[in-house]
N, C-alpha and C positions, 0 to 999 in steps of 0.2 A: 764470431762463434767460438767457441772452446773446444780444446783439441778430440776429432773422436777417434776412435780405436785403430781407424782405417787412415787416417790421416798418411799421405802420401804414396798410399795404393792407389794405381791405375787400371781401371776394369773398360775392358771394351763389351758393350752391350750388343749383343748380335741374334737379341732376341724379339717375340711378335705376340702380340693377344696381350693376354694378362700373367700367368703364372711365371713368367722369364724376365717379363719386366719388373713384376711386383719382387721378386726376388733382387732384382738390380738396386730398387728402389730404396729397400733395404739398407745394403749393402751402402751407396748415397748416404743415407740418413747416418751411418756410420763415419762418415768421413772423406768415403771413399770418390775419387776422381772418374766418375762414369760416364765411358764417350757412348748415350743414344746412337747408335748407326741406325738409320733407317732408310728403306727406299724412296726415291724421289718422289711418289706417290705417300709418301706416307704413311706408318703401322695402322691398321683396320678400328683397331680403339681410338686413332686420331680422327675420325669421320663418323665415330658413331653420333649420335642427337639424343640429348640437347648442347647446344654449345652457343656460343654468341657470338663466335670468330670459327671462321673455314679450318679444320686442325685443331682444334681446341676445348675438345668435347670433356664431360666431366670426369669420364674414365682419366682422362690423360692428366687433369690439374694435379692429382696427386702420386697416379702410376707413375708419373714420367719427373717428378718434383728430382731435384740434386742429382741433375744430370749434365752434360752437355750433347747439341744434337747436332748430328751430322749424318744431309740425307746424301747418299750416293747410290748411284748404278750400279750395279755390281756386276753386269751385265758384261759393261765397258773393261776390258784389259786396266785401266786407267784407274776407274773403280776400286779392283781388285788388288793394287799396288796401291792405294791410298788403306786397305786394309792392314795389308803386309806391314805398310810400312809404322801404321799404329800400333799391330803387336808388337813390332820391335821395340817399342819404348811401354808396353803394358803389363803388368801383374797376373793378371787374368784376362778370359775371355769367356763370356758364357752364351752360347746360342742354344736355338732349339728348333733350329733347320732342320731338315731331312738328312742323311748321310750324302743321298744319291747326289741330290743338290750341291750340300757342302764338296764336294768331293769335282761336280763341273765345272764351280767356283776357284777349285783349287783353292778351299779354303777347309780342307778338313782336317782333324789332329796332325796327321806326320806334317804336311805342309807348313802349319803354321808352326809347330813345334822346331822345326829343324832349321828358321831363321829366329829363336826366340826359344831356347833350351828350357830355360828357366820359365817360363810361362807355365800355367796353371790352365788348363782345356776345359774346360768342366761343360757337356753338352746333354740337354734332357732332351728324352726323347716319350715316346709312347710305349714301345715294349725293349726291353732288354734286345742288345746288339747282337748275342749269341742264340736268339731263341726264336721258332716258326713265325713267332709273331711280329719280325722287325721291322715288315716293311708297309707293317698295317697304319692308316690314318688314327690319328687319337685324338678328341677332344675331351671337353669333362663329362659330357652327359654317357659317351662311351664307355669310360673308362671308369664310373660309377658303376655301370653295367656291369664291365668283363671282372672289377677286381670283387662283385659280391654285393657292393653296397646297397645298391638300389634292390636288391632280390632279400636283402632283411628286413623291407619295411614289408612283405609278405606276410609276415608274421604278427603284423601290426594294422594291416591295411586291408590285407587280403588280395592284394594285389602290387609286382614294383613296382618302386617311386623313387623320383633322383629328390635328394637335398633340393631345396631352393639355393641355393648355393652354389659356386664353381670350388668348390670343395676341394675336389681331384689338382688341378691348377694351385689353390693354394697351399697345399698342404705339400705338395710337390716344390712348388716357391720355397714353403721353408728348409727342406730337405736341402734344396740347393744352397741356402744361404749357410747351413751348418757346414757341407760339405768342403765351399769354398774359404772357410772359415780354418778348417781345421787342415787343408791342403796349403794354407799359407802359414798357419804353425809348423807344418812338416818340411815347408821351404825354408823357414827362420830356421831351423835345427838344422837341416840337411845341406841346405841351397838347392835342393833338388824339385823342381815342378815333376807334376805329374798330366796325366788326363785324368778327368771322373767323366762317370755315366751316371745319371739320374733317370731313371724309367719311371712314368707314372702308375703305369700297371701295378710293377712290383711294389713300389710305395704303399699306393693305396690297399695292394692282401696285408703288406705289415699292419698300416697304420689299422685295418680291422680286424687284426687278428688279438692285437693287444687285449682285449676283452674279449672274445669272441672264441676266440681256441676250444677255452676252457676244458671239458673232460680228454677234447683230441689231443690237450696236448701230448699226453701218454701214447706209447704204443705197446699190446693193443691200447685201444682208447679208451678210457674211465666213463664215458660218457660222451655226448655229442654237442657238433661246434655247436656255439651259440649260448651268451649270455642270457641264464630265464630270466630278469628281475628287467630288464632291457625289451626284452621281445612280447613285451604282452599290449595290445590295444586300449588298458587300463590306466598304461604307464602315458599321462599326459598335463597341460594344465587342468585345473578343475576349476570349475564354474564358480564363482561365489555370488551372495545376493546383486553385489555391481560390478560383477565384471571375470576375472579370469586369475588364478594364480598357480603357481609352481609349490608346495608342499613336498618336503624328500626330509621325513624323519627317517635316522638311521641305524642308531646307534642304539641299545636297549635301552639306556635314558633316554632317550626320544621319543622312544614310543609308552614308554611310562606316562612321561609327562602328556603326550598328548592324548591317548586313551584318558588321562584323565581329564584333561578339556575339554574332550568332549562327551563325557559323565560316562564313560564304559571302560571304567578303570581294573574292571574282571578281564578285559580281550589281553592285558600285560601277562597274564599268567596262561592263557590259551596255547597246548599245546602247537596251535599251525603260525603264533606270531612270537615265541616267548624268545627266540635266537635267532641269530642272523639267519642260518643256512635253512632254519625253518621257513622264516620269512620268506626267503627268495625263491623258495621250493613251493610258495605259497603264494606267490609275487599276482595274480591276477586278483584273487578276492578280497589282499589285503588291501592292492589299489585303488578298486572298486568300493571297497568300506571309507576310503580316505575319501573319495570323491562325493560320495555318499553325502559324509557328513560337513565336507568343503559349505554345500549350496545353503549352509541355513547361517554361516553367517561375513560380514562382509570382507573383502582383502583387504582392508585397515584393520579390521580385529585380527584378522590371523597372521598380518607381519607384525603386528603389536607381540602376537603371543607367542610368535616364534621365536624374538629378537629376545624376549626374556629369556627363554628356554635354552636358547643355541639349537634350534633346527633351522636348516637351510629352509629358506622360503625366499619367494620373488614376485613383484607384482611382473604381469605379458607386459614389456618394453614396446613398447609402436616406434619405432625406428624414424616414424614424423617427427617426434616428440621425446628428441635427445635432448634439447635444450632443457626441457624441461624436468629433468631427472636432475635429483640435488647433487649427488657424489659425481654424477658426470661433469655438472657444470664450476662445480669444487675445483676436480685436478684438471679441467681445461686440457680433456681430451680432445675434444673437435670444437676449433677456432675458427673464427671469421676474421678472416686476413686478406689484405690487397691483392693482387697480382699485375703486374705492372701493363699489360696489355686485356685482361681479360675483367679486372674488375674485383669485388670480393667475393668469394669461394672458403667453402667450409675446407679446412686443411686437417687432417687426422694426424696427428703428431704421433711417433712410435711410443706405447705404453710403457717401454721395457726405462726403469730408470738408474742409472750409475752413478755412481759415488763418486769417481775420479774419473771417466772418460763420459761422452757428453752426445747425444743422437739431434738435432735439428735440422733446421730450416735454413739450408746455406743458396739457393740456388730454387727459383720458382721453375715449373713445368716449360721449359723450353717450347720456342715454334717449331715446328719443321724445318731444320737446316740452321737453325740460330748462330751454331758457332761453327758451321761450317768454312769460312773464312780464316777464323780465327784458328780452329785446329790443323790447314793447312800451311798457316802461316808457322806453329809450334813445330810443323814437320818439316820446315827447309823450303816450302813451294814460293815461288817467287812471284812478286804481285801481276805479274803477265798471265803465268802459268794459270793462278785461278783463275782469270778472267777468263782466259780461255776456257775452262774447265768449267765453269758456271753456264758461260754465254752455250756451249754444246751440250748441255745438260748432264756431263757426267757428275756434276753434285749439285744440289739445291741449295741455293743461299736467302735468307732474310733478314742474315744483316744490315 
């Protein structure tokens, strides 16, 4: 593989679910050296179904890809100093434990910081450490809830609705991977680690308030939260003669051209469509006129007639039916690739592409415990000591 960004960063993984690992995984694809911890039972994504092997479900083939795993108790005194003793040689450390937990463990920031100065803490959690809400449970359907999201499709639905999505999780995943990103900038400069907090809550009011503010951002207010051109039940695919498409003319050229496709080339000059801020102040019967005239004809005529134009348009993707998408199957976003125990699995390679540093495929979805041998052996443990330490269960091996 070619050198990536991260190349000789040590990230200890002391996270669970999805949004901590997808974040780790990342970070992996970057270059980076990521010790999976997991408990001896294995993270909950390792046993969901379908899978072909015990641990090896399809969450895991690419959550867990460019990592190394080691399952331990943490439970055990023994455990807990096979921790210690990997942050002492790690860059970072990203969990997404509980405090109360982190803290019985004797594995929370001062602890681990104060054998490993230099270390990088970086732990998400659910609500900000300082505030009523910290010691609240968060998942994603949650935390769609408290931070708004699901209470905007009200507007649109009539009722809230979460994403199809674990949205709150991902979106949190990326925050973390910036975060850790640029707390390793701050160590090249300074030599100084830090701790971060990532809270999902507060992420998710940013990440909607970015459109959403609008008039509140003022005080007093100019007007009230919430994007209109966004919130109206108009705003959707439209139906064509076979099938479904995405239409978003935007620009005044846009809607020239296509008022005049669709022979009502007087609506260009219509006081309620002729400007943007008219438009969007107008955002439901302009919708509805779009939709309108969507059904009479098919989604090959109208990405025909958009692609000439430059208006956004998109045939409804079926998510069954990636292979079958031309540009997707061009830049060989998702591959069929071996896995040396599980067989061939679609692999999603990171989109993101560099000129000079390089994100791949160094390292398949580890078992449960894979290099747990091997990582105690990097640490000084001596071939007795694991054996003991395997044979009592305080780590899992399937070496």
């Amino acid at each position: 593989m070619e050198h990536g960004a991260l190349d000789g960063i040590r990230i200890i993984d002391l996270t669970t679910v999805l949004m901590g690992p997808m974040a780790t995984r990342m970070l992996g694809d970057h270059g980076a050296d990521v010790i999976r911890v997991e408990p001896t039972t294995g993270d909950s994504t390792r046993n969901g179904v379908p899978s072909r092997n015990p641990g090896m479900s399809g969450f895991s083939l690419n959550l867990q890809r460019n990592k190394r795993s080691i399952s331990i108790d943490l439970k055990d005194e023994r455990g807990r100093e096979v921790i210690l003793e990997l942050a002492k040689t790690a860059d970072v450390l990203v969990t997404n434990m509980r405090a109360e937990a982190l803290g019985r463990l004797g594995l929370d920031e001062d602890s681990v910081t104060s054998i490993n100065p230099s270390l990088i803490y970086c732990r998400a959690n659910g609500f900000a450490a300082d505030g009523p809400y910290k010691d609240k449970a968060a998942y994603d359907d949650a935390i769609q809830a408290a931070s708004g999201l699901a209470g905007l499709f009200t507007a649109t639905t009539g009722r809230p609705t979460y994403v199809p999505a674990v949205i709150a999780d991902k979106v949190t995943g990326l925050h973390i991977v910036q975060a850790v990103m640029a707390a390793l900038i701050h160590r090249y400069r300074t030599g100084v680690g830090q701790h971060i907090e990532v809270p999902m809550f507060e992420t998710m009011v940013s990440f909607n308030l970015v459109e959403h503010l609008r008039g509140a951002a003022f005080e007093p207010p100019e007007g009230a939260f919430g994007y209109e051109r966004l919130l109206t039940p108009a705003r959707r695919p439209y139906e064509t003669v076979d099938g479904f498409v995405a239409l978003l003319p935007y620009t005044d050229k846009n809607y020239e051209d296509f008022f005049g496709f669709i022979e009502r080339p007087e609506l260009a000059n219509d006081k309620r469509f002729e400007t943007h801020n008219a438009r969007v102040a107008n955002t439901s019967e302009l919708y509805e006129l779009i939709g309108e005239a969507a059904q009479y004809k098919t989604t090959g005529e109208w990405l025909e007639f958009c692609d000439e134009v430059s208006i956004p348009a998109a045939a409804v993707l079926d998510l069954a039916k990636l292979e079958e998408d031309p540009h997707l199957s061009q830049v060989d976003l998702v591959q069929i690739i071996d896995h040396p125990t599980e067989g061939k699995y679609r692999y999603v390679r990171d989109p993101v592409r560099y000129s000079e540093s390089s994100t791949g495929l160094h390292r398949h979805a580890p078992r449960l415990g894979e290099h747990s041998t091997e990582l105690l052996a990097e640490l000084g443990y001596d071939r007795e000591t694991i054996t003991e330490m395997v044979r009592e269960g305080v780590v899992t091996s399937t070496s």
